[in-house]
N, CA, C and O atoms as a DFTB+ gen file, in Angstrom:
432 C
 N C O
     1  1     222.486    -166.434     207.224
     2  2     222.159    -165.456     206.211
     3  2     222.306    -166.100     204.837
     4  3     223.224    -166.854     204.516
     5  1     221.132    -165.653     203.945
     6  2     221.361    -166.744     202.748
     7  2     222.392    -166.072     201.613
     8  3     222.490    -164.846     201.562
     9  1     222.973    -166.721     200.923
    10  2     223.803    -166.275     199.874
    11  2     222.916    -165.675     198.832
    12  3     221.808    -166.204     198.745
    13  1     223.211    -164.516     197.887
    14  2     222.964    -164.326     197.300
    15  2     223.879    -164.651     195.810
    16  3     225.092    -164.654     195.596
    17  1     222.883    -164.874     195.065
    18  2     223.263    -165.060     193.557
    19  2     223.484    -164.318     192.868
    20  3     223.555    -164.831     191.751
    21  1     223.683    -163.160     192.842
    22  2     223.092    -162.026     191.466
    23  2     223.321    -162.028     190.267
    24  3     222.605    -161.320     189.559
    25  1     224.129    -162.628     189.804
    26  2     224.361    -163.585     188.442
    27  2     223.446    -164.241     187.994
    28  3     223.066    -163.965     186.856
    29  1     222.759    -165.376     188.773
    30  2     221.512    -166.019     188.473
    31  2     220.482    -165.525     188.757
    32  3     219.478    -166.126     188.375
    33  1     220.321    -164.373     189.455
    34  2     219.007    -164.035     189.326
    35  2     218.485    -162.899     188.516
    36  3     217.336    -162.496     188.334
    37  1     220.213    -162.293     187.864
    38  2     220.169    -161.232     186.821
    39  2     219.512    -162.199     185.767
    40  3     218.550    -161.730     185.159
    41  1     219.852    -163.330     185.502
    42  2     220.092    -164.442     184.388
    43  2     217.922    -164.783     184.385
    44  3     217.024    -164.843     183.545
    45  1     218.039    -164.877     185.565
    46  2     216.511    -165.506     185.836
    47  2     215.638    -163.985     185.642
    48  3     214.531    -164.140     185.127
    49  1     215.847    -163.176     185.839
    50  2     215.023    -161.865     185.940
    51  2     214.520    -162.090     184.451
    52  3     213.454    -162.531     184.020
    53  1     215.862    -161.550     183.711
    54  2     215.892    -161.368     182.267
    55  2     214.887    -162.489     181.641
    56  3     213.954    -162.136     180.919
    57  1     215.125    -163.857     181.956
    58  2     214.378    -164.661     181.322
    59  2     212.733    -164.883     181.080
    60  3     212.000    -165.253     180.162
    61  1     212.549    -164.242     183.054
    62  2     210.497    -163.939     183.159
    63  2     210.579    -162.873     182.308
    64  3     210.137    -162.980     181.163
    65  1     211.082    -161.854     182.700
    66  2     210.755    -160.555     181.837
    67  2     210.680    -160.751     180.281
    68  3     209.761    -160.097     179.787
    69  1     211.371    -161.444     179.434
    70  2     211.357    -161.686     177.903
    71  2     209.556    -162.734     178.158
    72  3     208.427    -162.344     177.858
    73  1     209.941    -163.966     178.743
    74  2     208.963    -164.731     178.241
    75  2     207.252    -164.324     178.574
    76  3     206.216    -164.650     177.995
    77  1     207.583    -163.260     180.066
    78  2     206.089    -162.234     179.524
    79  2     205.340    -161.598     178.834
    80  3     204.133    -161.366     178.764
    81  1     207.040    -161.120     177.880
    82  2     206.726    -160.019     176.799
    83  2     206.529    -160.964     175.727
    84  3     206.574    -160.527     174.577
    85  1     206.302    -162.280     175.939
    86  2     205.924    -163.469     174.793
    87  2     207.003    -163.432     173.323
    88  3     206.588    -163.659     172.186
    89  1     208.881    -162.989     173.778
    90  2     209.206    -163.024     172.836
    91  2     210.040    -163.885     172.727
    92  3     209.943    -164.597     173.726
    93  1     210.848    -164.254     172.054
    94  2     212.080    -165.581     171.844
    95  2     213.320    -164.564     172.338
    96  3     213.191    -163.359     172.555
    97  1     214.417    -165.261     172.448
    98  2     215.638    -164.304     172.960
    99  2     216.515    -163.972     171.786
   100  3     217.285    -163.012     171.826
   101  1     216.370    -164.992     170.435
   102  2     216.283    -163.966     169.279
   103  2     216.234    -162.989     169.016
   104  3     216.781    -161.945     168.660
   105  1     215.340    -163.565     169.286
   106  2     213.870    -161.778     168.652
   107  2     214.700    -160.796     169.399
   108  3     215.295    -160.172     168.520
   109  1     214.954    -160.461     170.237
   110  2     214.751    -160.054     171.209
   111  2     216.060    -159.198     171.343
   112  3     216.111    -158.049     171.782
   113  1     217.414    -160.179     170.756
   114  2     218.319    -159.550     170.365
   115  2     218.456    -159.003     169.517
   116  3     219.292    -158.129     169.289
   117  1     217.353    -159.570     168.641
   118  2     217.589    -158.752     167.119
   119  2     216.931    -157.121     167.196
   120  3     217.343    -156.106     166.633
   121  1     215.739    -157.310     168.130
   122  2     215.562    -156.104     168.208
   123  2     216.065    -154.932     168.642
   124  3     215.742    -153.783     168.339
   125  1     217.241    -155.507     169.698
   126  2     218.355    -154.510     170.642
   127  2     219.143    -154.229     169.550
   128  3     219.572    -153.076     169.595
   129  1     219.557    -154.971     168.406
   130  2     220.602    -154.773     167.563
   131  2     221.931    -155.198     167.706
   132  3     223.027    -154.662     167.540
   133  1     221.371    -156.793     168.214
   134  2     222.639    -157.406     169.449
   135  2     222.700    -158.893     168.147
   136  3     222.021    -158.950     167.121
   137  1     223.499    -159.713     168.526
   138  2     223.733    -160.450     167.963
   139  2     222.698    -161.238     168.011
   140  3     221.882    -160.920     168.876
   141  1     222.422    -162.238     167.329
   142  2     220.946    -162.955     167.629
   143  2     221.280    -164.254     168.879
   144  3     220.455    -164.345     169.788
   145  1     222.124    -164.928     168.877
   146  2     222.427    -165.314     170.479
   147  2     222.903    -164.312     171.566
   148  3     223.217    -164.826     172.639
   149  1     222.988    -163.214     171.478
   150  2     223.396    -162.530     173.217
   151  2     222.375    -162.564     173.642
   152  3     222.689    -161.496     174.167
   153  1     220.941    -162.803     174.118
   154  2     220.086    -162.559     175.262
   155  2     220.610    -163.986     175.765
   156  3     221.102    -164.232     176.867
   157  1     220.310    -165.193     174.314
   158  2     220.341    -166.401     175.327
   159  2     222.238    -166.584     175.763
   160  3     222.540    -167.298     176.719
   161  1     222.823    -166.202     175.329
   162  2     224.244    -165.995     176.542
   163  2     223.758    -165.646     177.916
   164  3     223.562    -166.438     178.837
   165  1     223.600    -164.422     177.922
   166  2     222.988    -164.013     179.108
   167  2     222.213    -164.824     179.999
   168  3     222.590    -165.280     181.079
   169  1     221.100    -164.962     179.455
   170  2     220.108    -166.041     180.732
   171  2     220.738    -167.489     180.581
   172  3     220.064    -168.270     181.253
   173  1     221.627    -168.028     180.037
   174  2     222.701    -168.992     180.357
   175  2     224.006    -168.461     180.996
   176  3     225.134    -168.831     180.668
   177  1     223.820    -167.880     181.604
   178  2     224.941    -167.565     182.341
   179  2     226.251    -167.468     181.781
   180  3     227.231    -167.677     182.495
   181  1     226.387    -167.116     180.338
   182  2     228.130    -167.351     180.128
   183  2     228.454    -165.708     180.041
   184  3     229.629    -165.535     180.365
   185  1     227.825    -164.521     179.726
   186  2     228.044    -163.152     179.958
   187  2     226.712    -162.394     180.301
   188  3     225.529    -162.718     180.198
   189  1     227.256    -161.429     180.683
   190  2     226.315    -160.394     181.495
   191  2     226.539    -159.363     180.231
   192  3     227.303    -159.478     179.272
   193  1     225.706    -158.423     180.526
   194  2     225.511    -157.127     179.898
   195  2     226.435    -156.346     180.235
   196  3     227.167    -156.694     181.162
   197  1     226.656    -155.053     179.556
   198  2     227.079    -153.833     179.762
   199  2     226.193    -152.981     180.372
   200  3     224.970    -153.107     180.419
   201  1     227.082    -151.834     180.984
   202  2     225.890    -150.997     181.249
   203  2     224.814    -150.493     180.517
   204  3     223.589    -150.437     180.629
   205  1     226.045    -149.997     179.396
   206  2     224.648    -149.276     178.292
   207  2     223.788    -150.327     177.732
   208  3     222.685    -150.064     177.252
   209  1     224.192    -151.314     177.776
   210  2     223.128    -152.584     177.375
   211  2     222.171    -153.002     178.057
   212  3     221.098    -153.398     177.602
   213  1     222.522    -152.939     179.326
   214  2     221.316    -153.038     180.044
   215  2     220.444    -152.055     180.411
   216  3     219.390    -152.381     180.958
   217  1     220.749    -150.695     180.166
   218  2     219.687    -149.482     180.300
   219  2     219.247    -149.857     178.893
   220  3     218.154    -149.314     178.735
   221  1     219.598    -150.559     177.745
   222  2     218.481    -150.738     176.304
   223  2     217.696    -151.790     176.697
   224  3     216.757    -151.897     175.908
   225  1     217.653    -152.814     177.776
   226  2     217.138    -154.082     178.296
   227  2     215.551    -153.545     178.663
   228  3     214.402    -153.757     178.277
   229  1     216.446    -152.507     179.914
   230  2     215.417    -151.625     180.378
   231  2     214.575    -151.028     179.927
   232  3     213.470    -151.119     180.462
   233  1     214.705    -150.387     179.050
   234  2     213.967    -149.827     178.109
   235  2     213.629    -150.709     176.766
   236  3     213.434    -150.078     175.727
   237  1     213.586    -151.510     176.753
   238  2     213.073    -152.715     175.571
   239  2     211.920    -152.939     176.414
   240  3     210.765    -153.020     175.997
   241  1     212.330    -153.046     177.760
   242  2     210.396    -153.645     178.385
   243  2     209.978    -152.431     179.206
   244  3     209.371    -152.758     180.226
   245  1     210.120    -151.255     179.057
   246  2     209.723    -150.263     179.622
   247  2     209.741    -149.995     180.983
   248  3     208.967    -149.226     181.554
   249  1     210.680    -150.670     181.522
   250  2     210.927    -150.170     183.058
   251  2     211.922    -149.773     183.556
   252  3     212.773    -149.492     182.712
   253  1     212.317    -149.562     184.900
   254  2     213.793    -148.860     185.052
   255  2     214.693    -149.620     185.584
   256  3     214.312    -150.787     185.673
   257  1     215.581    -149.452     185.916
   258  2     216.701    -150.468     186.228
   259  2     215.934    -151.228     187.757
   260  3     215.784    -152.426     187.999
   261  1     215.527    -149.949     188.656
   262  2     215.025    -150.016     189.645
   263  2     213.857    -151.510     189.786
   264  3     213.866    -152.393     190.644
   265  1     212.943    -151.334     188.605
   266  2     212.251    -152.094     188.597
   267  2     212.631    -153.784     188.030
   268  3     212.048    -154.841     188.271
   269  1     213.643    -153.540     187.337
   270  2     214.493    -154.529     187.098
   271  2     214.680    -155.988     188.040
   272  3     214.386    -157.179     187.941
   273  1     215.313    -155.137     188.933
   274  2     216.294    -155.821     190.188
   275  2     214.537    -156.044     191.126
   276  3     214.471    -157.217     191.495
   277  1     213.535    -155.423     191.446
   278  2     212.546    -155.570     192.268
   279  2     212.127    -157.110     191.858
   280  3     211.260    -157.209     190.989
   281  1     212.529    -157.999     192.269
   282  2     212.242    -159.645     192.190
   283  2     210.649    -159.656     192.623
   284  3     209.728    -159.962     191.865
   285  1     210.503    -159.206     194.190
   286  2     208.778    -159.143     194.461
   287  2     208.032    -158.740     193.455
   288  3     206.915    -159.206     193.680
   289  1     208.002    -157.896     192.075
   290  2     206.934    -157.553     191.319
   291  2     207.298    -158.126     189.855
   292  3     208.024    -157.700     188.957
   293  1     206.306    -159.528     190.023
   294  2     206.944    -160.144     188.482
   295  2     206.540    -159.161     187.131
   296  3     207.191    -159.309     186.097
   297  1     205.339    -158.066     187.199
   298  2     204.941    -157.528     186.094
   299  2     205.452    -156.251     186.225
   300  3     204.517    -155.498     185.956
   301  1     206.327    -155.676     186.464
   302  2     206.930    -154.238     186.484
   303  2     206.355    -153.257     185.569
   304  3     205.979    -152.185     186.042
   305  1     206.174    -153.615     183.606
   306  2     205.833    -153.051     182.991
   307  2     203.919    -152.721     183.375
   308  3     203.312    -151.667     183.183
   309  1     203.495    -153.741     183.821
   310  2     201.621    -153.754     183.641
   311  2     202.053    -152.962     184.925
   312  3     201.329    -151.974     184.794
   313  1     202.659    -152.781     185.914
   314  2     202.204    -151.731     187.195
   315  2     202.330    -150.718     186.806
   316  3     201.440    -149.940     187.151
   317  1     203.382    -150.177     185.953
   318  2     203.592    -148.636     185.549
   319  2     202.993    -148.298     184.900
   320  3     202.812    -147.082     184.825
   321  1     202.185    -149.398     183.853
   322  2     201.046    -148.672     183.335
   323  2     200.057    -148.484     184.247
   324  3     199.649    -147.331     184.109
   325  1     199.665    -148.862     184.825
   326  2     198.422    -148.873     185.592
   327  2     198.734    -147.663     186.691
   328  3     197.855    -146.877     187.046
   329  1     200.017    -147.622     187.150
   330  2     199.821    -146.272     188.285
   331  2     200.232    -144.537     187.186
   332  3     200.430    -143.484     187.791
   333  1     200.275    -144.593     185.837
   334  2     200.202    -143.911     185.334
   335  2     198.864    -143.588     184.880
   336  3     198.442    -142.436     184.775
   337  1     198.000    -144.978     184.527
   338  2     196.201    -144.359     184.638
   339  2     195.609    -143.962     185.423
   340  3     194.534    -143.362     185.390
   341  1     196.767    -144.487     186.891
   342  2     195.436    -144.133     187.929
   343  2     195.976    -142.920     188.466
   344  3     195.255    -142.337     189.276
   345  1     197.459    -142.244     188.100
   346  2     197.427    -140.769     188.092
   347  2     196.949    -139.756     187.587
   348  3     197.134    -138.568     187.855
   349  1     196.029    -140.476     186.495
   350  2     194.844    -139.436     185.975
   351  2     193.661    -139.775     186.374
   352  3     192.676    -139.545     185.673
   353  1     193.585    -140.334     187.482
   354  2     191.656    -140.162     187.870
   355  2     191.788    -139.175     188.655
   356  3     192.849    -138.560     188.754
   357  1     190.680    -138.880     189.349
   358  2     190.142    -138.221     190.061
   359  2     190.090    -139.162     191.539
   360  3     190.036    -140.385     191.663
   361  1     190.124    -138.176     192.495
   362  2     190.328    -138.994     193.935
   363  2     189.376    -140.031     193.868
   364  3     189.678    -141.217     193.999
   365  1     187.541    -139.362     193.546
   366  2     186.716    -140.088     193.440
   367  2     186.632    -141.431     192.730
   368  3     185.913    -142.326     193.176
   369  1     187.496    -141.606     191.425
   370  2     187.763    -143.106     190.287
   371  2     188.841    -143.474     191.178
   372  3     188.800    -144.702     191.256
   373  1     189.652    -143.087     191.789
   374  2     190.905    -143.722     192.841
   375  2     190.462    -144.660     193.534
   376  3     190.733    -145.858     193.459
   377  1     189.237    -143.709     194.751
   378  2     188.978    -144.522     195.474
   379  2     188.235    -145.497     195.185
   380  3     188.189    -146.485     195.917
   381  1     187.506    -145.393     194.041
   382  2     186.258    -146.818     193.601
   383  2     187.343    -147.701     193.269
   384  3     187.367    -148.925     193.399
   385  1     188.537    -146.682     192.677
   386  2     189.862    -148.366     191.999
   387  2     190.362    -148.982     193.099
   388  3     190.524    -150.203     193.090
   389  1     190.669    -148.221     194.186
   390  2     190.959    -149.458     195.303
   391  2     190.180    -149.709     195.857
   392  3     190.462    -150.066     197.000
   393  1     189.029    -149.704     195.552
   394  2     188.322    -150.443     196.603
   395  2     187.491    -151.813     195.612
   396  3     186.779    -152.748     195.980
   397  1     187.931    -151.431     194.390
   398  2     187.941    -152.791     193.527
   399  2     189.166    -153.796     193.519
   400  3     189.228    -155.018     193.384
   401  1     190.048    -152.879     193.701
   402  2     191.255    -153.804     193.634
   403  2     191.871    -155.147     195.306
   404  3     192.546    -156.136     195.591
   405  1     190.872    -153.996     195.894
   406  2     191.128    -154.844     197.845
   407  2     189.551    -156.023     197.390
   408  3     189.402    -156.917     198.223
   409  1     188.827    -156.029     196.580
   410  2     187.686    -156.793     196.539
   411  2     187.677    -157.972     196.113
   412  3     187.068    -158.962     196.518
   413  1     189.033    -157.696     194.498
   414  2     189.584    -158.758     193.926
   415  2     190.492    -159.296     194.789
   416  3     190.758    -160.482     194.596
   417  1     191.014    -158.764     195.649
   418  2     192.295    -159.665     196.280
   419  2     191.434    -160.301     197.059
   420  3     191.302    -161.492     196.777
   421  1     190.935    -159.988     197.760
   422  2     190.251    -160.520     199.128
   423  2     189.331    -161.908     198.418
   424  3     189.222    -162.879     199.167
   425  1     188.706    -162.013     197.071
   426  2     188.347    -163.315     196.479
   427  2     189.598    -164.619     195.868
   428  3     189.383    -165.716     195.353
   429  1     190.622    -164.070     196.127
   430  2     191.644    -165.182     195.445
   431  2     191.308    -166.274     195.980
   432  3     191.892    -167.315     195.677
């Protein structure tokens, strides 16, 4: 059974998730209202977050904790947008969207 990390992969999460959102870990603190080195503490492994800090993490890239920790889906934020558009079609735009979306996969 393999070991798990969750330290490093809290550390590694945090790091795809910023450099998707194309920002520096600066930035990034500055925008939380955090010191301008705590993100890069964090994805260097010398401290972790708080709770309430990490529900502002969460909500800095618009997803939930849930989606956080989901390692299988590197774009968490672009899916929730997208299953929030496609909760406003109509069955009929649904089904043309998956049956565009099984068309694109099936060409990779």
């Amino acid at each position: 059974m393999d070991k798990f990390d969750f330290r490093k992969d809290f550390c590694s999460r945090l790091t795809q998730l910023r450099i998707d959102k194309n920002m520096s870990a600066r930035d990034m603190s500055l925008s939380l209202g955090l010191n301008e080195s705590y993100i890069n503490k964090i994805e260097n492994e010398k401290t972790l977050p708080s709770m309430s800090t990490f529900f502002d993490i969460c909500d800095f890239f618009g997803i939930t904790p849930q989606d956080f920790f989901n390692m299988n889906e590197p774009f968490p934020h672009d899916i929730a947008v997208a299953v929030t558009e496609m909760n406003q079609m109509s069955k009929e735009q649904l089904s043309r969207m998956i049956a565009f979306m099984k068309d694109i996969n099936h060409k990779k």
